[in-house]
N, C-alpha and C positions, 0 to 999 in steps of 0.2 A: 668880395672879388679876389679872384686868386693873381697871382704876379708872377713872372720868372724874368732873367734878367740876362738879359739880348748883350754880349759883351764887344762894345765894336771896337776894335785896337785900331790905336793910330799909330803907324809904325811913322816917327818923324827923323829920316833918313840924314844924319850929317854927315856931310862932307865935308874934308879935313884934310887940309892941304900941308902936308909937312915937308921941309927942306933937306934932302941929305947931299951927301957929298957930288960934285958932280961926274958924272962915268966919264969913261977913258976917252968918250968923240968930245969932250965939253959942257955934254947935255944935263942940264939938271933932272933928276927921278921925280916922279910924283908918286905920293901911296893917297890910294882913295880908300878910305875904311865907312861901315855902316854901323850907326853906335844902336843899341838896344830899343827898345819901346821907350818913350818917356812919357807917355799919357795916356789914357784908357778913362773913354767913353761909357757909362751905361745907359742903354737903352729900354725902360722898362714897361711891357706891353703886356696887358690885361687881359682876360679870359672871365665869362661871364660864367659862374654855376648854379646849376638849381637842382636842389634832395628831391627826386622822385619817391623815394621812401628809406625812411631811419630818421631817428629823433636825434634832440640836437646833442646829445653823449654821441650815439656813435659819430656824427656829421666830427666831431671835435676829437675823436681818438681816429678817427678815419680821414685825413686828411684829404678832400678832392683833388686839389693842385696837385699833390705829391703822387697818391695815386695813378694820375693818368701821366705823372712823367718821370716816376722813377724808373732806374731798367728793372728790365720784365725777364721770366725764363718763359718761353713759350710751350703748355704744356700739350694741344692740342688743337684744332680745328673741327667746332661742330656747326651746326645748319645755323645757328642764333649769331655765329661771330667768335673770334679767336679766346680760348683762353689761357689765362698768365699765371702762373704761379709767381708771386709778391712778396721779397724780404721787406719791411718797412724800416724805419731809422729808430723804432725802438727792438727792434729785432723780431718780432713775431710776424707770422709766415699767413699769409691770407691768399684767397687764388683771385682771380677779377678777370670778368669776362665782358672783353669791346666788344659791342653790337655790330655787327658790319653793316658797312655806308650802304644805304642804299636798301636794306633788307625789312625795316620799318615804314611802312606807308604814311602812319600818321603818330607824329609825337603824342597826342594827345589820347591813342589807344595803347601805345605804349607805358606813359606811365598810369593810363586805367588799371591793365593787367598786372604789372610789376608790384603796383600798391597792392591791388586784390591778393596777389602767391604771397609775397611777403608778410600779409597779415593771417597768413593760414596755417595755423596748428599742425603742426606734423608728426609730433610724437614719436620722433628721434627718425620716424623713418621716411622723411622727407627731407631734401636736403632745404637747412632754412636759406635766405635771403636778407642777409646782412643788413648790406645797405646799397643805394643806386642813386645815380648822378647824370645829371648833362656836365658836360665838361667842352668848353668851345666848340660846341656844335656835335659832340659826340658824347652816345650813352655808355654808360660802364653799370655792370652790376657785381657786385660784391658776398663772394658766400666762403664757408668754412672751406681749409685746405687737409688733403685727405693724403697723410702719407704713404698708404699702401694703391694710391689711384683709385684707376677702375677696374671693375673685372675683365674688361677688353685687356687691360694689359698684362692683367694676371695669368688671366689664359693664351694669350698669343703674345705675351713680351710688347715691348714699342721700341722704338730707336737707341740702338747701341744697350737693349738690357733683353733678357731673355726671360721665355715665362717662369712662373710660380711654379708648382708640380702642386694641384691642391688635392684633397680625399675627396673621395666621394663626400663623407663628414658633411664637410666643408661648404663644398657645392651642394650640397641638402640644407644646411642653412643659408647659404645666401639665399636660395628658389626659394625656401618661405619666406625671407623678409622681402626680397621683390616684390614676391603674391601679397604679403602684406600690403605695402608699398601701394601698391596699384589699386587692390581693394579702398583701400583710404581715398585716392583720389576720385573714384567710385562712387564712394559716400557721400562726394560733398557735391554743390552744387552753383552754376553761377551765379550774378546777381542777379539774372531774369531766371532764374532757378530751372535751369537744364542742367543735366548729369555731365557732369566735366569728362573729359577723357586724356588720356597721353598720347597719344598720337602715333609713336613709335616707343617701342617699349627696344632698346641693346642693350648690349652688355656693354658699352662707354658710358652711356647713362645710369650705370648700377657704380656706387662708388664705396669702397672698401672700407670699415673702421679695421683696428690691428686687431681684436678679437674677433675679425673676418665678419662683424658683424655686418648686415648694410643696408644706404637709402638711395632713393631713387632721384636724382637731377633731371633738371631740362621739362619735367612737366610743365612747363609755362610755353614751350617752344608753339606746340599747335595754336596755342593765340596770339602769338606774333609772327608767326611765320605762313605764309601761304600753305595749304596742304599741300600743293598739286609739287611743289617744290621738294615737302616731306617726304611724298611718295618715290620723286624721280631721284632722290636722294638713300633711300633705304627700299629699293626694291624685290629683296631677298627679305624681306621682314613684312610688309603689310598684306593685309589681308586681302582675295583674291576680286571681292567686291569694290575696293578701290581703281583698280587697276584699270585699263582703257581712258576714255579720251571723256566719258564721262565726268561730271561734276564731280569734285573727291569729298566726300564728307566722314571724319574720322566720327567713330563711335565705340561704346562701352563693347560691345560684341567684337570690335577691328580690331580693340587694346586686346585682348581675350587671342585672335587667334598670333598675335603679336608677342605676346608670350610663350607662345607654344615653341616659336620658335626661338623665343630666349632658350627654354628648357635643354631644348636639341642643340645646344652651342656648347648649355657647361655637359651636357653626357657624352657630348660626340667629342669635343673638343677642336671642333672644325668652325673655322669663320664664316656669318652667314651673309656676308658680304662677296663673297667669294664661291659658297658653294649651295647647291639649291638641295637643303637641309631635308627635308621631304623625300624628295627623291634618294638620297644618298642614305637614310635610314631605310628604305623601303628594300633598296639594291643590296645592303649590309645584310638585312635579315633573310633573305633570300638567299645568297652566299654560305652563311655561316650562323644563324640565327644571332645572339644577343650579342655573343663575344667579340663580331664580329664592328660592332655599334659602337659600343665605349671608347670614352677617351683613356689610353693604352698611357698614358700618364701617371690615370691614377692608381696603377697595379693589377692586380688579382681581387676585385674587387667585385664582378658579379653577382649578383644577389636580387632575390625581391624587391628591395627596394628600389634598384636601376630599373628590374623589370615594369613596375610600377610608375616609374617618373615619365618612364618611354610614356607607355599611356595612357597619363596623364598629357603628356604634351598632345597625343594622340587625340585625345578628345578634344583641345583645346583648337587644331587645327582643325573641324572640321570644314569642309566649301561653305554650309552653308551657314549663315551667323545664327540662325534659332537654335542649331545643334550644338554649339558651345556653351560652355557650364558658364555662369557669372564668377567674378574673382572670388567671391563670398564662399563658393562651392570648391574654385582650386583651391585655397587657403586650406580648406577642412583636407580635401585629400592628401595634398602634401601631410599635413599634421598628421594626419594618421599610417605614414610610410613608415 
């Protein structure tokens, strides 16, 4: 059981009657003074915790109580709950992300999912899952902290820092470790052995090593999070079959054209949160053919291989889901740009 310690001061107020001389009508002065704290109460109230997953090394260098009440730097807000980037008291730097109240229906599918991601092989290109906790009535989960962020903020900057300026290079590596990325979670399957999928595939969810290497977070959102919520939440990003008042069912084909319009974020360099990515490449080439497309960031950079990444995206966005490639298939063609 974790503790913290409620400090209730008793401020014990003495009054102190002292004689001075008396003033010029007769009247004797009174000084009233208030002398310091002389006692101090503590109060010490308990907070019940349970390891949704991690064994008892990390439970023991990952401190629950500390965790959920040391100060936090707040480094973002996604669809699952706030997350924190975390100095701890032996100095090393970990991110942990609160589940928001109210966005888990049932504890008990909660830490189903949580143990299932956490126990899943990623192969550097998945972001792993530390460790995860109830903490007085609130979940926390715990994963590696990534000093260069994500590519949301590489490419569009975040608050009070401005973007990266990346190559082309650069941005051809990240899109195949994505496609990587993605193809992996492709591969696997759940316990009732359905083909998993990511749900929404952005660029905050792509998160940077310094060798611009990168994995993919947040695949675990679609099984805890409602879709219908995913959808009204990333509506410049899912696929066109989701859309309406219909039943929302994410699938391997949704994640596919959900990439595409990853692709069209790092070429364009425009936010697809903000602009209907589709469109504004269609208006571009029409304009100006390619030159007019690219993100003006990364230089004098034109080439086959931009021409080729356009479509690649291109195909990945087709309307209909039979006409997009499997990630198995993007993987190879990026490879071969």
């Amino acid at each position: 059981m974790a503790t913290f310690v409620l400090a209730l001061v008793v401020l014990i107020c003495n009054t102190v009657r002292k004689n001075h001389p008396k003033s010029s009508d007769g009247k004797e002065t009174t000084l009233m003074t208030t002398m310091t704290p002389s006692s101090l109460l503590e109060v010490k109230v308990t907070f019940p915790i349970k390891v949704i997953f991690g064994d008892i090394t990390v439970a023991k260098k990952y401190d629950p109580s500390e965790l959920a009440q040391i100060p936090k730097t707040r480094l973002g807000e996604g669809t699952l709950g706030t997350l924190f980037k975390v100095v701890l008291g032996c100095g090393s730097v970990t991110t942990i992300r609160k589940i928001r109240e109210g966005m888990i229906g049932s504890a008990g599918a909660l830490e189903t999912w949580v143990s299932f991601f956490g126990g899943m092989k990623g192969d550097g290109l998945l972001l792993p899952i530390y460790f995860s906790f109830w903490y007085g009535g609130e979940a926390f989960i715990l994963y590696e902290y990534f000093i260069l962020g994500s590519l949301e903020e590489l490419l569009h900057g975040s608050e009070g820092i401005q973007f990266t300026p990346l190559s082309w290079g650069i941005r051809r590596r990240i899109a195949l470790y994505a496609a990587q990325a993605v193809a992996l979670i492709h591969s696997r399957a759940t316990q009732n052995a359905e083909p998993l999928t990511c749900g929404v595939i952005k660029a905050s969810n792509i998160l940077i090593r310094v060798d611009f290497s990168a994995c993919l977070s947040s695949y675990e959102t679609p099984y805890l999070v409602p879709p219908e919520m995913i959808v009204k939440r990333n509506p410049g990003r899912v696929a066109p079959e989701l859309k309406g008042h219909h039943r929302k069912t994410f699938t391997q084909k949704s994640d596919v054209y959900s990439f595409g319009i990853l692709l069209l974020e790092l070429i364009t360099g425009q936010r697809a949160s903000m602009t209907n990515l589709r469109a504004y490449v269609n208006e571009r080439k029409v304009k100006g053919g390619l030159n007019c497309v690219y993100d003006k960031k990364m230089g004098d950079v034109v080439n086959e291989n931009v021409a080729g990444m356009v479509e690649i995206a291109w195909i990945c966005l087709s309307c209909k889901p039979q006409g997009r490639p499997s990630m198995v298939d993007v993987v190879r063609m990026i490879q071969s740009l």
